[in-house]
Structure formats: structure tokens, C-alpha cells
C-alpha positions in Angstrom: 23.7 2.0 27.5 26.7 3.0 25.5 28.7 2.4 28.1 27.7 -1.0 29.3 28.0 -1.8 25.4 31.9 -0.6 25.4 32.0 -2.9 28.2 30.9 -5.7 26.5 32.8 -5.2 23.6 35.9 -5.9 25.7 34.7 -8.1 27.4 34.9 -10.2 24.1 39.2 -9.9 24.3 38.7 -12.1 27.9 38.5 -16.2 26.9 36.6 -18.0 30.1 36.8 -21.5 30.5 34.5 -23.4 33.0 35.9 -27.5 33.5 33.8 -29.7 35.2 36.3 -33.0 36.2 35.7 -36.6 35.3 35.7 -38.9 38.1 38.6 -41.3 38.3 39.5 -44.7 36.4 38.6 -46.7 39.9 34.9 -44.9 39.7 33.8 -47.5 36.8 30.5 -45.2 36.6 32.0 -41.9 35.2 31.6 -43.4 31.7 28.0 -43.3 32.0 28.1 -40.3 34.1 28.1 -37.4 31.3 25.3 -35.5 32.0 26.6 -32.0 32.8 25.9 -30.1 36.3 23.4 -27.1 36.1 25.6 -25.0 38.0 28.3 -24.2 35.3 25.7 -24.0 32.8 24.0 -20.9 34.3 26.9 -18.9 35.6 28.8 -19.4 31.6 25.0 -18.5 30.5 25.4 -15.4 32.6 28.6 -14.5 31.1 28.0 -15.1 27.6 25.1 -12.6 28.5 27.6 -9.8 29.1 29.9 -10.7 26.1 32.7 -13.0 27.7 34.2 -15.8 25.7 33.0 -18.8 27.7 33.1 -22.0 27.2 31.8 -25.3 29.0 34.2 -28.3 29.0 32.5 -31.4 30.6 35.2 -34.2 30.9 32.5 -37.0 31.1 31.3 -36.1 28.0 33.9 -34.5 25.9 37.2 -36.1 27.5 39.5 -34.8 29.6 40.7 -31.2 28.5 43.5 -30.4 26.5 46.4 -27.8 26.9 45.6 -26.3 24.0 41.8 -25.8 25.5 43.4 -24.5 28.7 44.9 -21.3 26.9 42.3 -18.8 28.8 42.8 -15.8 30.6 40.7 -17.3 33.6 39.5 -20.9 34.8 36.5 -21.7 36.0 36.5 -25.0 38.1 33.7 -26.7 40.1 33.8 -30.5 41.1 32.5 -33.5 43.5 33.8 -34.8 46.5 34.6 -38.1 43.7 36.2 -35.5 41.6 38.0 -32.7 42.9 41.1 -34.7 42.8 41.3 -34.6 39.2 39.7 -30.6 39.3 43.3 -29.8 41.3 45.0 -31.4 38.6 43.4 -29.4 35.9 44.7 -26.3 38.0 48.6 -27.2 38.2 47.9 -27.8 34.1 46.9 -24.4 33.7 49.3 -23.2 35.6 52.2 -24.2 33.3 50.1 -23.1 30.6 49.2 -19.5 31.5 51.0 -18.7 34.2 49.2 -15.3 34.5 45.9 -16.7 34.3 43.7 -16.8 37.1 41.7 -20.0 38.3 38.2 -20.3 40.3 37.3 -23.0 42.2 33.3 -23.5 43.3 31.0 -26.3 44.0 30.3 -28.4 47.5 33.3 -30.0 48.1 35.2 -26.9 48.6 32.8 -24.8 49.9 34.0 -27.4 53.0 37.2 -27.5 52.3 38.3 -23.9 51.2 41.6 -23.9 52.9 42.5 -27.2 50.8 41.4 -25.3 47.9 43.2 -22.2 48.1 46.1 -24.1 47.3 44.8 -24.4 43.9 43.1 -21.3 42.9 43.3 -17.4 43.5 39.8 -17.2 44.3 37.9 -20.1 46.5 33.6 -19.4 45.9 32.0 -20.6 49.1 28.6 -21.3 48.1 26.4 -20.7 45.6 27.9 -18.2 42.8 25.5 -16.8 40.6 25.3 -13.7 43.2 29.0 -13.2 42.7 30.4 -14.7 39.2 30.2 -11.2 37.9 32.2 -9.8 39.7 34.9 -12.0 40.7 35.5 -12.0 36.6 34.9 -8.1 36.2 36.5 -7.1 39.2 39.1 -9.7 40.1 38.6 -9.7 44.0 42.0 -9.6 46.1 40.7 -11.7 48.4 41.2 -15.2 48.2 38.1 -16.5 49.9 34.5 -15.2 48.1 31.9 -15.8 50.8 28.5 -16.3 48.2 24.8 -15.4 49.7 22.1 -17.9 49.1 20.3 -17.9 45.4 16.9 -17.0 47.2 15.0 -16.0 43.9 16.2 -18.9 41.5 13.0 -17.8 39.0 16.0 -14.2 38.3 18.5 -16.9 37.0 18.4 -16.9 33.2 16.9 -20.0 30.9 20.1 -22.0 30.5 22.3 -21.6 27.4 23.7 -25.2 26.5 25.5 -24.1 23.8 28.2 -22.6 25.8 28.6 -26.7 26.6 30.8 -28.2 24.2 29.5 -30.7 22.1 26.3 -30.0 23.4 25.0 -31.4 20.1 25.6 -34.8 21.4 23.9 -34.4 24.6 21.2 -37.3 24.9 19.4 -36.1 27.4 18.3 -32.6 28.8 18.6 -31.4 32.3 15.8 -29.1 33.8 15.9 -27.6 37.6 12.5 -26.8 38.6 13.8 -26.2 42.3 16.8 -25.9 44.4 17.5 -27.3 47.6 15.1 -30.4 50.0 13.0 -29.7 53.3 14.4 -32.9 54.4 17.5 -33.4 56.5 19.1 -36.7 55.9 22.6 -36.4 57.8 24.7 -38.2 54.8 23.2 -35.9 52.8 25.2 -33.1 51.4 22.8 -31.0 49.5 21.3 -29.5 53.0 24.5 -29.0 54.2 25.1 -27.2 50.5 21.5 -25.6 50.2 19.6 -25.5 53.8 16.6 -26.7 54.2 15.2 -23.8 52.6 13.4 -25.3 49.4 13.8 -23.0 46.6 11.1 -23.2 43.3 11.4 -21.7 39.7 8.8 -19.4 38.6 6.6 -22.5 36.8 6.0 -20.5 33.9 10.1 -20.2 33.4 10.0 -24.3 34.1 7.3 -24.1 31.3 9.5 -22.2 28.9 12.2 -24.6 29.3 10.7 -27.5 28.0 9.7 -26.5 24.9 13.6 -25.7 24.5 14.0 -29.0 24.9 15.2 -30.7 21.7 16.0 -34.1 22.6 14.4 -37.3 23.2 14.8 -37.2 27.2 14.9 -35.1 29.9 15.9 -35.6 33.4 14.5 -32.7 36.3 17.6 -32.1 38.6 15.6 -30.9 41.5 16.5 -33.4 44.7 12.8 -34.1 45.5 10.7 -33.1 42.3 7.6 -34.0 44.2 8.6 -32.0 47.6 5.8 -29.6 46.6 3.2 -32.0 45.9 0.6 -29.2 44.8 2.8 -27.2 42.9 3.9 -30.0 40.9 0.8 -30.7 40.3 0.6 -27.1 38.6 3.2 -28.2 36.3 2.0 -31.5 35.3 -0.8 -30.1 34.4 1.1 -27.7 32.4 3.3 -30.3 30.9 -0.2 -32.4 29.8 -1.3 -29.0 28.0 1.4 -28.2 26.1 1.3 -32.5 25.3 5.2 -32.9 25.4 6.6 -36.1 23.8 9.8 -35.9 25.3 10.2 -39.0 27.9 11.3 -37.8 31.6 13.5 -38.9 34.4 12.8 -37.3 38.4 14.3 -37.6 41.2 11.5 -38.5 43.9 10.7 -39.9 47.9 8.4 -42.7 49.1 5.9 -40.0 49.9 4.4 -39.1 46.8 3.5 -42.4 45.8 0.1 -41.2 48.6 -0.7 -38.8 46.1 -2.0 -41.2 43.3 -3.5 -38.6 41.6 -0.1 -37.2 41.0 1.6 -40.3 40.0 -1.3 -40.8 37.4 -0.2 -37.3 35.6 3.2 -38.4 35.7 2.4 -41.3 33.7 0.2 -39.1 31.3 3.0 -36.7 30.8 5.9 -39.7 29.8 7.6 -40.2 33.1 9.2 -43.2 32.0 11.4 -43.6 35.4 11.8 -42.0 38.9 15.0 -42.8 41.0 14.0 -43.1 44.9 16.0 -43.0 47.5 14.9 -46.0 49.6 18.0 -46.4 51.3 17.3 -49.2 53.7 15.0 -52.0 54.2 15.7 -51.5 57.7 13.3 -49.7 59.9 16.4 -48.8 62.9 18.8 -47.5 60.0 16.3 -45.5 58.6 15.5 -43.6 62.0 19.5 -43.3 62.4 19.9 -41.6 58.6 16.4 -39.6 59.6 14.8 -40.6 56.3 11.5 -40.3 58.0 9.9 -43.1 55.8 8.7 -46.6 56.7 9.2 -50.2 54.8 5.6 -50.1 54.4 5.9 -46.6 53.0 8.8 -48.0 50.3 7.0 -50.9 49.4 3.3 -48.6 48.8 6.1 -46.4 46.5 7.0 -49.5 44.3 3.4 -50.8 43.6 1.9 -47.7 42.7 4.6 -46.3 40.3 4.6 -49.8 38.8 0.8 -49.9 38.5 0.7 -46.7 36.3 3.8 -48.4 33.9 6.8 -45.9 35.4 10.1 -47.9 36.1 11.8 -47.5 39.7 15.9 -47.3 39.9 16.0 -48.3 43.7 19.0 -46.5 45.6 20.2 -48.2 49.3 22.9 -47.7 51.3 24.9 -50.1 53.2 27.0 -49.7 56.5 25.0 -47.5 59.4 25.9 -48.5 62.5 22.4 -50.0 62.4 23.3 -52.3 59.7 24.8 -55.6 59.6 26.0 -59.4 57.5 22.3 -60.1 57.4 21.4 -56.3 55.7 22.7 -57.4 52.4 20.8 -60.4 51.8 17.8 -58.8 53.3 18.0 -56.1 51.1 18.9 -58.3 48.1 15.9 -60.5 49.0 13.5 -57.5 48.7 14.3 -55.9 45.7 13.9 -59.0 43.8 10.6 -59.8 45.4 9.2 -56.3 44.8 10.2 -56.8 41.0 12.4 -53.3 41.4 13.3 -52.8 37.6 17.4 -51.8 38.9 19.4 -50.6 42.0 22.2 -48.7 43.0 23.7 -50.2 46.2 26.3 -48.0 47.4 28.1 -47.6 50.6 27.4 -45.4 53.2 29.7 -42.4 52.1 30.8 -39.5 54.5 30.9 -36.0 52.4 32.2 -33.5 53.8 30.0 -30.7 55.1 27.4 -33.5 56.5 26.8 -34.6 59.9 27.6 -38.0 59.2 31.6 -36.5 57.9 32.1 -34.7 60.9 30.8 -37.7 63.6 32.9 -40.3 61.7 35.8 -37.6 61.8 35.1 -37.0 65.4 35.2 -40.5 66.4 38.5 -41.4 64.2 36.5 -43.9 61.8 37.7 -41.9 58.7 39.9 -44.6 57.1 41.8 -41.6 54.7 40.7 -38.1 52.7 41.8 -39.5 49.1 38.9 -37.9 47.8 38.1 -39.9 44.6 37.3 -42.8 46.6 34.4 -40.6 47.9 32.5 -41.6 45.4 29.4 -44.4 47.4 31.3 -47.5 45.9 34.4 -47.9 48.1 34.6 -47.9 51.9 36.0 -44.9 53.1 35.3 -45.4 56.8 35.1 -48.1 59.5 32.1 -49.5 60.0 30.2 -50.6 63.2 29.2 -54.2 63.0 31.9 -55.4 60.0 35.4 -54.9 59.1 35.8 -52.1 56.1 36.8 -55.1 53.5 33.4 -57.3 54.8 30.8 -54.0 54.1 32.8 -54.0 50.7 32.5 -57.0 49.7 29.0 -57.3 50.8 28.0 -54.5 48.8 29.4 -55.6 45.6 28.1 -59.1 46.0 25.0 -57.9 46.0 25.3 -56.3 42.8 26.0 -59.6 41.4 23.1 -61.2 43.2 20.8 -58.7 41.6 22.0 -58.1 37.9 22.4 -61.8 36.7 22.2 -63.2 33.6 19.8 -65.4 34.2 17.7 -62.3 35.0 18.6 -60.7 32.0 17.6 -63.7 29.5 14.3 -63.7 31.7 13.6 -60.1 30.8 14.1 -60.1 27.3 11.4 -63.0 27.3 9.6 -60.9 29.2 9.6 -58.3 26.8 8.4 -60.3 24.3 5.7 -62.5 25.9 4.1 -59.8 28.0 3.7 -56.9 25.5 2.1 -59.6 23.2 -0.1 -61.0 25.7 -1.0 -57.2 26.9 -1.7 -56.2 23.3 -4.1 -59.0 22.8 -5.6 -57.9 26.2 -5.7 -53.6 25.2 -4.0 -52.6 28.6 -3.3 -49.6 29.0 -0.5 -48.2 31.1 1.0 -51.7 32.0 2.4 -52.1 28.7 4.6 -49.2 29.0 6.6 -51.1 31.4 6.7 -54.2 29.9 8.0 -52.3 26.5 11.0 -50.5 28.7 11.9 -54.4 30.9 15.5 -53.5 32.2 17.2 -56.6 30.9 19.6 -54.7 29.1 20.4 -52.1 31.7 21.0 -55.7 33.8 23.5 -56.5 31.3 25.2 -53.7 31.9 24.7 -54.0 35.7 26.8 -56.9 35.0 29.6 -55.2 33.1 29.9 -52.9 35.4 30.5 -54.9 38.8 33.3 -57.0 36.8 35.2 -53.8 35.4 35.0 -52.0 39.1 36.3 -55.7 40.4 39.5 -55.0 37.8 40.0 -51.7 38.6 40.1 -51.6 42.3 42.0 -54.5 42.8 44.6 -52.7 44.8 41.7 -51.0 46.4 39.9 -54.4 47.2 43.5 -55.6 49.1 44.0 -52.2 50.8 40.8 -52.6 53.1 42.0 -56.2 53.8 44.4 -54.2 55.9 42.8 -52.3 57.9 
């Protein structure tokens, strides 16, 4: 005991600094994108643990790093596909700063691209790293690649420490893992390639404990497929309705657990205020092709019954499978605003590396470049099958405009007013949640979006009328 005390004691002379990278001026979305990964979280939590100096620098929410900040004796970085561009940049800073400094690189993107990283970093963490964080600070490995096993038991992590974030005082809303990892295997889909299919649960009592941490207004559960266990989230719901939290959640769910009605009742009960699904496609043939292993009938069963219990649905599609074509975008259009989804995200089809999908385009020389921070779902990367790379563009962002009008938004703030009066006369119940929560300022800012992105990638837009 004494002496692992001694060891912490200088362990408190060694300054830490984890950076997680903002995604680039053309990626309009990084503004809004500042809710920090898990992943740095624990391992800093792990460190502060054994008396290290660690800190937490999320660009996205506190701006982008200073030199001053990067005066450490080791840096910690982990990033996206969308953002490891500006993750290498961070490194070359720190280099001038503290030459004799040592920097870490982690996360997916290099875990699949570890030779490009060792360019960057004296120690390149392939995989997951809360098996070997401790020692690649304590024992400052010679070699450059660290080869991490799988997290099996993600119950031993410890609860996550968010004040090793900084300005974690102005975090909005908090970020819960439950699980790690989907049973499913679509092939765009880098978290198998990442996790496995092996799907991974926290000990429910430690999801339990969490929670009632929980000190803001919102939360939003990280896992890929919160309802991938159906009975097991069950078991928590029922926890969650016990312990009567008032904080309002966000989840991460598939088509599939909209047949469990039972479940997406407790939802509702326990202030689910909004699950983002990944629908993907309105088309049956592109949906076989990404493996989804859901049908239209299936998406459309998914809209009604979280809508019938008051729970908003952010709709995510991707355009440009070689199954897709012209008519997919109005299609698709067409049927979001029929089935009254409350907002979308319509990216293009994106090929990370690691995934099935990176390595056939790659294989079949469709990869239009590797400037990583156009990875990002909102510029064509790739050539597509049935359109030029500047027609799937435009198609894509058209339909943005299609969906987030103004007319729509002036129709949902009437909305908002006429139909929680008329629901209040009438006592209903659930219904009234929705109308309470009607999206017409989120299509307001749909709106703003689509013309700053249009600004931005201007040069982008007039590079893919090239090729």
C-alpha cells in the first residue's frame, strides 16, 4: 500500500492531456456536435484514479486547444475518420511545443490506419485502450504499435469522471453507455468493424448508479442499439420508472423494437423524449445490399408506434448504394413527409475505413480521394453507381431543403399552439408530449444549416463537377 501510494504521489509531477479534434469548417455540423466521446472520458477517469494530472480538452465544446494547454509531458489523442485530419495537426503543435513529450493516438480511424498514424505519435493504440492505458503512460512501451484486447467485462470500467472534461460545467446534456458494441452487421458500419459483433452490457445496477449522477436536464445513452437486448432493457426501464428520474432521454434505437410495445410504453413513462433510428432507405433492394435486415413495413410500424406514445423520431437515410438512384431522393423525401417524421439526417453513403463497404469501393477504384475530413456522411467521397458523384450531391442536399422549409416551420409553430390547446381541452395523455416538443425550430435550423454547408463547400460543390 505504501508503495503504490509513493507511486501516485509522483505520478502527480506527470501533466496528461487527452484532445478530442473538432471536425472541419466544411463539416457545418461540428458546431452542434459538442457532446464529448465516452472513450476519453474513462481512460482520463482511470488515470486521475492513480494520481496523474489529466485533463479532457473537447474542441467542439471548448474550442480548439491552445499552446499554452499543450504544455504536457504526454498527449493523449483519439479522433473520427471527419476528424483525424485536424487530430494530426494537434500533434505537429505539440511537437514544437514539447519536443520531449510523447503523443498517443487511439480511436477507429487509426486502429485502420496505424501506419498513417505512426507518423504522428510514438505510440499507435489499435483498439480498445482501457486494457492498456496504464501502461503505455507508466511504462512508456518501445514499441510503436500497442495491439489492445477487447473490453470483454465493460461492468470493471469505472463510473465516468466528467470533471476531468473541461468546462464540463457547461455540458447540456449527459452521456450514459449502457453497452458496447451491435449484433448487427451493416457493412458501412464501422462500429462492428471497431467492436465485433460481440454485444457487450454494463452491469445494470452500475447503469443505475450513473443516472442518479446525472445533473443535467438531458441525457443521451451512447450504446449503438439501446434496445438490442430487448429484455434487459426492459430491466432498466423498470429501474429508471422506480427511481422516477426527471431527466429527459435521447437513444439510439432499430425498427425492431417498435414490436415490443410494451417497451416503447416504458420509454415514454421514463421521459424518452426522442430516439434516432437508423432507417436508412425506403428502398427494399438497398436495404438487402447494406444488410439492414428490416423491411419498409417494419420502418413505417417504427414511426406510428413511437409517435402514438408522444416520443419524437430523428429519421437517418443514406443515399448512394448501387441500388439507389434520381428517383431515391424524391421517394424518400415523399415519405418522410407523409409519415410526419419530426426531422432527418440525409447523409451520403460514406466509406470508413475498416468497413466492408471501404475496402470494396477501394478494391474496385471508386474511392474518389482519402482527404479524411470529407469523411464525414455530407460530401461524396466515392463514385457512385447509377449517378455522377456531383448528381448524388446535389440530390442529397436538395432534399434537405425539400424537407426543412419554412413553410413547414411556420406550420409547426401553429401547430404547437392549436394542438396542445385543443389536446388540453380533450385530457390526452401522451399525445400532448409531442405536440409540446413540434420540431419547427430544429426545422429552422435545418434550414440554416443546408445554406452555411452550401457557402462552405463551394469549392467542394465545383470539385465533384469534375470528376
Amino acid at each position: 500500500m505504501a508503495k503504490q501510494n509513493i507511486l501516485e504521489e509522483c505520478n502527480k509531477d506527470k501533466k496528461i492531456i487527452f484532445v478530442e479534434p473538432q471536425g472541419s469548417k466544411e463539416n457545418v455540423f461540428s458546431k452542434w456536435m459538442n457532446m464529448p466521446l465516452l472513450g476519453p472520458i474513462y481512460l482520463a477517469t482511470m488515470l486521475k484514479q492513480k494520481g496523474y494530472d489529466v485533463i479532457v480538452h473537447n474542441e467542439n465544446m471548448s474550442g480548439r486547444v491552445s499552446k499554452h494547454q499543450l504544455n504536457a509531458d504526454v498527449l493523449c489523442l483519439t479522433g473520427l475518420t471527419s476528424t483525424i485530419e485536424r487530430g494530426y495537426g494537434i500533434s505537429k503543435e505539440f511537437r514544437v511545443v514539447n519536443p520531449d513529450g510523447r503523443i498517443v493516438i487511439g480511436g477507429i480511424h487509426v486502429s485502420f490506419n496505424k501506419e498513417e498514424a505512426a507518423k504522428y505519435a510514438d505510440n499507435v493504440v489499435i483498439g480498445e485502450g482501457e486494457n492498456v492505458i496504464l501502461d503505455v503512460i507508466e511504462n512508456k512501451p518501445r514499441q510503436k504499435f500497442i495491439f489492445a484486447d477487447r473490453q470483454t467485462n465493460i461492468s470493471g470500467l469505472p463510473t465516468p469522471d466528467f470533471s476531468v472534461l473541461k468546462d464540463y460545467k457547461r455540458m447540456r446534456i449527459t452521456p450514459v453507455m449502457t453497452s458496447r458494441g451491435c449484433p448487427f452487421a451493416c457493412n458501412f458500419c464501422s462500429v462492428t468493424a471497431m467492436f465485433g459483433r460481440q454485444y457487450r452490457t454494463n452491469n445494470e445496477e452500475q447503469v443505475i448508479k450513473e443516472m442518479r449522477m446525472i445533473k443535467t436536464k438531458s441525457s443521451f445513452i451512447y450504446d449503438d442499439n439501446f434496445c438490442a437486448n430487448k429484455e434487459r432493457s426492459h430491466r432498466i426501464l423498470d429501474s429508471m420508472k422506480r427511481e422516477d428520474f426527471r431527466f429527459k432521454w435521447t437513444a439510439q434505437v432499430r425498427c425492431d423494437a417498435a414490436k415490443d410495445e410494451k417497451l416503447i410504453k416504458k420509454m415514454a413513462e421514463t421521459n424518452c423524449q426522442l430516439v434516432c433510428i437508423g432507417f436508412e432507405s425506403v428502398n427494399s433492394k438497398t436495404l438487402d445490399g447494406y444488410q439492414k435486415s428490416q423491411s419498409l413495413e417494419d420502418i413505417k410500424l417504427a414511426i406510428k408506434r413511437f409517435h402514438d406514445y408522444g416520443i419524437r423520431i430523428h429519421g437517418m437515410f443514406i443515399f448512394g448504394s448501387d441500388e439507389d438512384n434520381k428517383s431515391t431522393f424524391k421517394q424518400t423525401n415523399n415519405f418522410c413527409n407523409n409519415q410526419d417524421i419530426d426531422s432527418v439526417q440525409y447523409s451520403v453513403l460514406v466509406p470508413l475505413p475498416g468497413t466492408p463497404l471501404f475496402q470494396n469501393l477501394e478494391a474496385q477504384n471508386r474511392l474518389l480521394h482519402k482527404k479524411w475530413k470529407f469523411y464525414d456522411g455530407m460530401h461524396v467521397v466515392f463514385k457512385p453507381k447509377n449517378f455522377t458523384p456531383i448528381e448524388l450531391q446535389e440530390g442529397a442536399i436538395d432534399c434537405y431543403k425539400d424537407f426543412y422549409t419554412y413553410a413547414k416551420a411556420l406550420n409547426g409553430a401553429a401547430n404547437v399552439v392549436y394542438d396542445s390547446t385543443i389536446n388540453c381541452l380533450k385530457s390526452s395523455g401522451e399525445r400532448l408530449r409531442r405536440y409540446f416538443s413540434k420540431n419547427w425550430d430544429t426545422t429552422l435550423l435545418g434550414k440554416y444549416i443546408i445554406k452555411k454547408w452550401l457557402k462552405q463547400n463551394k469549392n467542394y460543390v465545383d470539385y465533384l463537377k469534375t470528376v
